[in-house]
C-alpha angles and dihedrals in degrees: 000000000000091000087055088049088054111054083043090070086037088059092039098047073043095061099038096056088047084050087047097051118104113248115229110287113237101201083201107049083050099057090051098046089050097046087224139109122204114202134172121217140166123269101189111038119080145228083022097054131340138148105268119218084262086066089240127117115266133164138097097291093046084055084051101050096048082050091062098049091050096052088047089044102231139113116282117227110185124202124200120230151150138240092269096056106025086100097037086060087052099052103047102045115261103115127027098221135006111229103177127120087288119167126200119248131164095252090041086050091058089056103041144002122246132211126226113291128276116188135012127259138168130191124217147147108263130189134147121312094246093056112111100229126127109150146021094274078055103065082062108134098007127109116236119202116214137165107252122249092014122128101250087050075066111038083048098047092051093058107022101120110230121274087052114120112215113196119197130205122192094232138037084248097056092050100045090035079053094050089046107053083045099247086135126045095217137008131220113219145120121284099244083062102054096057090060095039086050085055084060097059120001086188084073108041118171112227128191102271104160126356107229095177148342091237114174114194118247130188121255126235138164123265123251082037101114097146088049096047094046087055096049089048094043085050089052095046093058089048095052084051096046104044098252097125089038087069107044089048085055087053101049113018097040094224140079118268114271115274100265102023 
C-alpha cells in the first residue's frame, strides 16, 4: 500500500514539474501574438540612428526597422543603445531584433544569429586630409579615438603596429566630439559616419587614411529563432528586389547600393 502510494506522488510531482515547465519560445510567433516589435536601434550614430529636431528617433536603421514592422504588420517599439549593450538587449530578452549598425564578426556569430545585409559599411582610420598616413607603419606615434566594444575597436586593436595609442570612448559622441576638438590626432569609424561628421565642423574633415574592414550591417536576432530569422531575410529580400533598400541607402548614405549587393 504505502509503496503504490508512492509511486502515485512520485507520478503526480512528476506531472506538475512537466506542466511547469516553459514551452519553446518562438520569437516569431511572439511578435505576432502581441502585435509588437521590439527593436533595438542607435541614438547616437547617424546616419544610422540619431534624435531628429522633432525629439523623435530618425536614421537608416530606424527606416529599417520600421520596414520590418510594416511588412510583418505590428506595432514598432524602438530602444535606444549603444554598441556595448546592444547584444546584451538582445539576449536576454528585452528587445526581439538589433538593428543597429551591427557588423558580423566570429566571436559576435557564437552568441547570436544575423540576417542578410542591409546596408553597406566600411571601417577605416580617418584623419584630415593633410596628415601623411597611408598605411598601417604610418599610424606609429598617433592616438586614435574609437567607440569601445565596437568592431572597429577590434578590427583596429588586432592590426594596430605597436607605438599606436587607441583611445576609447564609451559612446559614438565622445569619440567623434574627441576627434573634433582635436584631442585626438585620428577616429576609427565607419565611412557613413565621417560625411556627416565632415557636415559638424568642415575645418576638421576626416579623410580615408587606412581601410580596417568591408564591414555591411546585418540585423541581429536571437539563436534557436529560425522562423524569426527566415521572416526578417525573406522581408529583406523583397526589399533589395523592390528598391526599398535602394532608397534608404540614397537617403542616408548618401550613395547606391554596392554592385552586387
Amino acid at each position: 500500500m504505502n509503496k503504490c502510494y508512492s509511486a502515485l506522488l512520485s507520478a503526480l510531482f512528476a506531472s506538475l514539474m512537466l506542466s511547469q515547465a516553459p514551452a519553446h519560445a518562438n520569437g516569431l510567433d511572439d511578435v505576432m501574438s502581441r502585435g509588437v516589435l521590439k527593436v533595438a536601434v542607435p541614438q547616437d550614430f547617424p546616419p544610422f540612428g540619431s534624435v531628429g529636431p522633432d525629439m523623435k528617433p530618425r536614421g537608416l536603421d530606424i527606416d529599417t526597422a520600421q520596414l520590418l514592422a510594416d511588412q510583418l504588420k505590428v506595432k514598432l517599439v524602438l530602444t535606444p543603445v549603444n554598441s556595448t549593450n546592444r547584444i546584451p538587449f538582445l539576449t536576454t530578452g528585452k528587445v526581439d531584433l538589433v538593428i543597429s549598425s551591427l557588423g558580423k564578426n566570429l566571436d559576435r556569430e557564437k552568441v547570436i544569429d544575423f540576417s542578410r545585409s542591409y546596408a553597406p559599411f566600411y571601417l577605416a582610420v580617418f584623419g584630415p586630409p593633410d596628415a601623411p598616413i597611408k598605411d598601417l607603419p604610418d599610424l606609429v606615434g598617433k592616438t586614435i579615438s574609437v567607440t569601445r566594444g565596437a568592431i572597429e575597436d577590434i578590427e583596429l586593436t588586432n592590426v594596430a603596429p605597436e607605438g599606436v595609442t587607441i583611445k576609447r570612448f564609451e559612446d559614438n559622441n565622445s569619440t567623434i566630439a574627441a576627434y573634433l576638438a582635436g584631442q585626438v590626432d585620428l577616429i576609427a569609424s565607419g565611412n557613413v559616419v565621417m560625411v556627416a561628421i565632415s557636415e559638424r565642423n568642415p575645418k576638421r574633415i576626416p579623410a580615408l587614411k587606412v581601410k580596417l574592414k568591408d564591414s555591411p550591417v546585418y540585423v541581429g536576432v536571437n539563436k534557436n529563432e529560425p522562423e524569426l530569422l527566415a521572416k526578417v531575410n525573406e522581408i529583406l529580400a523583397t526589399a533589395l528586389t523592390d528598391g526599398a533598400l535602394e532608397k534608404n541607402s540614397q537617403a542616408w548614405l548618401k550613395q547606391p547600393l554596392p554592385p552586387g549587393f
